[in-house]
C-alpha positions as CSV (number, residue, x, y, z in Angstrom):
1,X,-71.1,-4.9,37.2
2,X,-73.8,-7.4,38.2
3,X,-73.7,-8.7,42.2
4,X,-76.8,-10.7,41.9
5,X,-79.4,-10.6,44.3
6,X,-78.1,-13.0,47.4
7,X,-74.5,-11.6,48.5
8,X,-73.2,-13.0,51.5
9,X,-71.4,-11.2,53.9
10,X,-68.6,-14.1,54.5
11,X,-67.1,-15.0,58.1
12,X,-63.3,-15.0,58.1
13,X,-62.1,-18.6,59.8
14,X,-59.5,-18.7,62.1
15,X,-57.7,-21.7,63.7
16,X,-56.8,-22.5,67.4
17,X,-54.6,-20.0,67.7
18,X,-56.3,-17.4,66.0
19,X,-55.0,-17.0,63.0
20,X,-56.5,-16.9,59.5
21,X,-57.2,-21.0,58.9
22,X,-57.0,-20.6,55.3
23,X,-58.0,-24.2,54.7
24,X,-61.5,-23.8,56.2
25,X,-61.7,-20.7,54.5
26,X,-61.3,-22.7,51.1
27,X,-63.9,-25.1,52.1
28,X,-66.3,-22.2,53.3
29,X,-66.0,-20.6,49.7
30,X,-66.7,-23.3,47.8
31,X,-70.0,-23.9,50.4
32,X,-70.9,-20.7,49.9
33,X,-70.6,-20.6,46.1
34,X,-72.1,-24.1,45.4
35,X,-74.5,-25.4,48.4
36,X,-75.9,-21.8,49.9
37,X,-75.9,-20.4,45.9
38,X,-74.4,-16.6,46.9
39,X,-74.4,-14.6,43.9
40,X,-71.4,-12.7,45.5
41,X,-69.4,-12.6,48.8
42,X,-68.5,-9.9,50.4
43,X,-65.0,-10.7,52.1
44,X,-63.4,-8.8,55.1
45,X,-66.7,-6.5,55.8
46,X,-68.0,-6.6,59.5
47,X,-69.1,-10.2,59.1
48,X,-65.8,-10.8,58.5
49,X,-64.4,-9.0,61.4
50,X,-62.6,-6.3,59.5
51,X,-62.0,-4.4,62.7
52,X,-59.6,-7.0,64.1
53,X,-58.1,-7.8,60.7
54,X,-54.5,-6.5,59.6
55,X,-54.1,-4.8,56.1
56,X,-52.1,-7.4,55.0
57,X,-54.6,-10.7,56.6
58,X,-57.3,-8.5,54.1
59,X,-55.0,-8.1,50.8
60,X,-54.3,-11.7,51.3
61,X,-57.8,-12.4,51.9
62,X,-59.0,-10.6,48.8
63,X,-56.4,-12.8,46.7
64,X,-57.2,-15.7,48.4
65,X,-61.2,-15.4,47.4
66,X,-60.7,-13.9,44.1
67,X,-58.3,-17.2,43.0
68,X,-60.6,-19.7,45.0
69,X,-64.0,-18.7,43.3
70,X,-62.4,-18.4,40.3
71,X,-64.9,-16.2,38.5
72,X,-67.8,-18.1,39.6
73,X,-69.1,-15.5,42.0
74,X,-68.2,-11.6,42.3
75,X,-65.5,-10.8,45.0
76,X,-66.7,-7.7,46.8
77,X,-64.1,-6.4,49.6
78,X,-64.7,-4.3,52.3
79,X,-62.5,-1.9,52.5
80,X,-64.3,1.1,54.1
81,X,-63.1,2.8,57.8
82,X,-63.1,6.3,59.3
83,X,-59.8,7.7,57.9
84,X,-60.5,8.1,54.6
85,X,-57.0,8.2,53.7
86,X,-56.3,4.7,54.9
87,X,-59.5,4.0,53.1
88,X,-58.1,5.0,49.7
89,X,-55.0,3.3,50.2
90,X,-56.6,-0.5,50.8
91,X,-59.2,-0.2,47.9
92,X,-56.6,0.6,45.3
93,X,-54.7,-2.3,47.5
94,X,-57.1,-4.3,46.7
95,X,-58.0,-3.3,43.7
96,X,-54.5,-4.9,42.4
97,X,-55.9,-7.9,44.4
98,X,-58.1,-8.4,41.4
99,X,-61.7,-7.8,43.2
100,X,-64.8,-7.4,41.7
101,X,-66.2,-4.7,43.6
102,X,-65.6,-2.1,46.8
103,X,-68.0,-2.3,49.9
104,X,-67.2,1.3,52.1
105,X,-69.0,1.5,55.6
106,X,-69.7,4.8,56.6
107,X,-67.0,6.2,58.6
108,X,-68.0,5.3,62.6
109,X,-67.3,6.6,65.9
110,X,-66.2,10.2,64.1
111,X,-69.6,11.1,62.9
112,X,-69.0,13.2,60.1
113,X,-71.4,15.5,58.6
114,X,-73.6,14.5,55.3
115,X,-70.9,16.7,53.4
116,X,-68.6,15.4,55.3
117,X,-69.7,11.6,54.1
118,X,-69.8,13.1,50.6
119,X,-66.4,13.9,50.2
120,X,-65.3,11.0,52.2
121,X,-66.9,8.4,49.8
122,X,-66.6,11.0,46.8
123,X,-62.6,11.0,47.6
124,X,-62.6,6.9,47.6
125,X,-64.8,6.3,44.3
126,X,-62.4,9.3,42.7
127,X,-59.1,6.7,43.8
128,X,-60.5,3.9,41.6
129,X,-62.0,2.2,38.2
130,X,-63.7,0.1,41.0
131,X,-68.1,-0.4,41.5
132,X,-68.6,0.4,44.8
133,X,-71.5,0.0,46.8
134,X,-72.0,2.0,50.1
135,X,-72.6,1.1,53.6
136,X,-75.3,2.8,55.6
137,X,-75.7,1.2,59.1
138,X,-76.7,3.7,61.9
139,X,-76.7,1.3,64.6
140,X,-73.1,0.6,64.1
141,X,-71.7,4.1,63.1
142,X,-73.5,6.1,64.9
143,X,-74.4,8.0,61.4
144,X,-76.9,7.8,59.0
145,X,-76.1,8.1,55.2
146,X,-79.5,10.3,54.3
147,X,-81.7,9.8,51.6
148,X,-79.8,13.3,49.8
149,X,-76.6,12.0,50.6
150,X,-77.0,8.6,49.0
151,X,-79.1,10.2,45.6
152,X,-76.1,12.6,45.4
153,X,-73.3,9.9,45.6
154,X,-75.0,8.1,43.0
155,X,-74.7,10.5,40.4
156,X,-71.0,9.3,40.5
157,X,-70.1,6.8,37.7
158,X,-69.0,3.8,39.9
159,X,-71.0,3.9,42.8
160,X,-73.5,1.3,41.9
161,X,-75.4,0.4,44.7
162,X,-76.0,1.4,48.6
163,X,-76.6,-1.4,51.4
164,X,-79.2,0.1,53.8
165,X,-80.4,-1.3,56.8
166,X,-82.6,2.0,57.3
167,X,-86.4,2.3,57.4
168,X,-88.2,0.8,54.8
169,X,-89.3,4.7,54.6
170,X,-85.8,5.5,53.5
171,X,-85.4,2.8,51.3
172,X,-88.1,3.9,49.3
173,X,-87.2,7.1,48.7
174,X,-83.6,6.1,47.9
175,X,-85.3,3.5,45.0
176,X,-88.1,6.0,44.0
177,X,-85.1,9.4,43.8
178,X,-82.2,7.2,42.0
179,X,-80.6,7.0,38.7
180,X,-81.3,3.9,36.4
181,X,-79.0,1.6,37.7
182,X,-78.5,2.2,40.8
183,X,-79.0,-0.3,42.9
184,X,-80.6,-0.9,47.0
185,X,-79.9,-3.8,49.2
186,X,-81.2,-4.6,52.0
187,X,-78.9,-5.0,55.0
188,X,-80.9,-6.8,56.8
189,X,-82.0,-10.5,56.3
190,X,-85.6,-10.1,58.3
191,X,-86.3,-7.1,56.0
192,X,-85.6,-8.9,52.5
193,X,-88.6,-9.2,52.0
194,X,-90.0,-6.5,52.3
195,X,-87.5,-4.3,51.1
196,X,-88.3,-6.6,47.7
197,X,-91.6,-5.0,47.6
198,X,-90.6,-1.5,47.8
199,X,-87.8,-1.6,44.8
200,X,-84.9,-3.2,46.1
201,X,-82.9,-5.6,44.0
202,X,-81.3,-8.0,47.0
203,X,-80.0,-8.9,50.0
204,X,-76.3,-8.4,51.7
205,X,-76.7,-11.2,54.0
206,X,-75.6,-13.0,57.2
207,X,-78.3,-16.0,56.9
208,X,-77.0,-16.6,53.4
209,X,-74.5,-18.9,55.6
210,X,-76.9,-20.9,56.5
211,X,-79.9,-20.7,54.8
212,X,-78.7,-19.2,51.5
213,X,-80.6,-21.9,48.7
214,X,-83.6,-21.0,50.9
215,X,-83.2,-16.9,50.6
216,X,-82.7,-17.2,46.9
217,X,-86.0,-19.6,46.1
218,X,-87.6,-16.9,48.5
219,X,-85.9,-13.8,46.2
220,X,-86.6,-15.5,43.1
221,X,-90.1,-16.7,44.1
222,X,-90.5,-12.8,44.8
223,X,-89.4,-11.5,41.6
224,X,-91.3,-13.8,39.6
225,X,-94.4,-13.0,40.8
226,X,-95.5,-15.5,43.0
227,X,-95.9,-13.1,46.2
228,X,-97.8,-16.3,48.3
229,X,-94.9,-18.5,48.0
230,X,-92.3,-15.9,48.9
231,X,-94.1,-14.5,52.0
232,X,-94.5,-18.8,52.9
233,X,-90.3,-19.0,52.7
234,X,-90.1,-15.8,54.4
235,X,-92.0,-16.8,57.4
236,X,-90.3,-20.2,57.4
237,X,-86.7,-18.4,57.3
238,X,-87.9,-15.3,59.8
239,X,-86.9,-17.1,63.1
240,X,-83.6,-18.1,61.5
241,X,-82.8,-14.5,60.1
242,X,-83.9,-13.2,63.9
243,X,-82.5,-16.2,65.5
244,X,-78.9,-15.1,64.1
245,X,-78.8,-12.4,66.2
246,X,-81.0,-12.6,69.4
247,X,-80.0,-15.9,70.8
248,X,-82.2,-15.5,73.0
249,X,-80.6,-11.9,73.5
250,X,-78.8,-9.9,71.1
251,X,-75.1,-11.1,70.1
252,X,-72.9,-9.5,67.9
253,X,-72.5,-10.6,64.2
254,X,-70.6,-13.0,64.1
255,X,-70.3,-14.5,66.9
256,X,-73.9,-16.7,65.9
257,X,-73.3,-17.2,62.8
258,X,-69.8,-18.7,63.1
259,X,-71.8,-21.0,65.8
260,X,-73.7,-22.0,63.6
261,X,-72.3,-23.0,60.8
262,X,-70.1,-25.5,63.5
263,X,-73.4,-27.1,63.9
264,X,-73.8,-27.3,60.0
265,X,-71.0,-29.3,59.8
266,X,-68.2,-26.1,58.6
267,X,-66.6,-25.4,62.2
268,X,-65.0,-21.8,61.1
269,X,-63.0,-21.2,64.5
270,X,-63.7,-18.7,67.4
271,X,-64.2,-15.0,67.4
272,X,-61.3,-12.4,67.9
273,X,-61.1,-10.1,71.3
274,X,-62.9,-8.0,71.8
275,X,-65.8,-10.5,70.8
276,X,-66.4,-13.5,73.1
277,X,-68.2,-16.7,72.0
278,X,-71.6,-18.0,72.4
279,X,-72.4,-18.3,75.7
280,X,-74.3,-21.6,77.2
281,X,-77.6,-20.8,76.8
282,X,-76.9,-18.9,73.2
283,X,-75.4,-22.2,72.0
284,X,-78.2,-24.1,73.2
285,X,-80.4,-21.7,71.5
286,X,-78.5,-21.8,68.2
287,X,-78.8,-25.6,68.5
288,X,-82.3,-25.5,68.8
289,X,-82.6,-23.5,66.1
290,X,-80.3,-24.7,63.5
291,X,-80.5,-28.3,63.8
């Protein structure tokens, strides 16, 4: 299965009252997809505020994507949590959805051993035909997914690919220690960059929202060789990709993002409790920013 390099984490819209605004949600595909050029989306991951999300808002997400991009971009769903059980049960869920592709966090707040991770993502790729690509985010989990851990998951047939937002240390040994095939992304938009010049194949991003085209003349810019012109793109997008998340102190994905795409001319809704929105002097940061 081929993601491409720019995958785009994708906000989930919601209307006044809070529920999913499935019109907007049309409109923000067919942005992503044609004007910001994601490869793939990732739909109901973090971004997307998974943790306040039913299972049945996500299976009708997934088949709300899938039949709205219409095969013109991979449909990756996140369907990763801390009970592994659960976890099972909503990837073959969406699996019948008609997805492309499985994103799985690595289980939070539990912090499970590295065997324990093993068997948990082991027991989720054994429950489906699915590619999956794994989750490593330390800052959110409270675990890291080691460098073993991830060379020993993918010796299993269908997980593809890891999104890592670890050292660029770590990164490297994943790319230099892993099967042909296997595939890193970076996890974070400020590191896309360089992650590129250490062996990584793309970016799971947040920026791809707003400055997706950008990212992938920077990627591709990259990839062809022309190092100068990709490092020029990456510092003209660096105070967006740190701007999206220190505004001008750190906010939680996604409550900028979803700010900012307002100001772009896609209003996507508010946030759910237990995030709050952008303060006043975030929005007049984001403003400043963006426009």
């Amino acid at each position: 299965m081929e993601f491409g390099r720019l995958i785009t984490a994708m906000v989930t819209p919601f209307d006044a009252h809070g529920q999913i605004d499935w019109h907007t949600a049309g409109k923000l595909v067919e942005y992503l997809i044609e004007e910001q050029q994601s490869d793939s989306l990732v739909v109901a991951g973090t971004t997307g505020e998974s943790p306040t999300l039913s299972d049945g808002e996500k299976l009708e997400l997934f088949r709300f994507v899938v039949k709205q991009a219409a095969g013109r971009c991979k449909v990756i769903a996140g369907t990763g949590s801390n009970n592994t059980a659960h976890s099972i049960h909503l990837t073959q869920e969406a699996e019948a959805c008609g997805v492309d592709g499985i994103l799985l966090v690595a289980p939070y707040y539990n912090k499970p051993s590295q065997e324990g991770l093993y068997q948990h993502f082991k027991a989720i790729a054994g429950a489906t035909k699915l590619p999956i690509i794994l989750y490593n985010v330390e800052g959110r989990t409270g675990v890291n997914i080691s460098v073993d851990t991830t060379l020993r998951l993918a010796q299993l047939d269908n997980v593809v690919a890891t999104k890592d937002c670890a050292s660029l240390e770590q990164l490297t040994q994943i790319v230099s220690g892993a099967p042909e095939g296997f595939l890193v992304y970076s996890g974070d938009d400020s590191a896309t960059l360089p992650a590129l010049s250490v062996g990584a194949f793309g970016i799971i991003s947040v920026a791809g929202h707003i400055v997706g085209t950008k990212m992938k003349q920077m990627i591709d810019a990259y990839v062809s060789g022309n190092v100068a012109e990709a490092a020029r793109l990456n510092g003209e997008l660096f105070p967006i990709f740190k701007g999206l998340f220190y505004c001008p102190h750190p906010v939680p994905n996604p409550v900028a993002v979803k700010y900012a795409l307002g100001l772009k001319g896609l209003p996507v809704g508010s946030v759910r409790l237990p995030l709050v929105d952008a303060n006043e002097a975030e929005a007049k940061f984001l403003r400043d920013l963006v426009l």
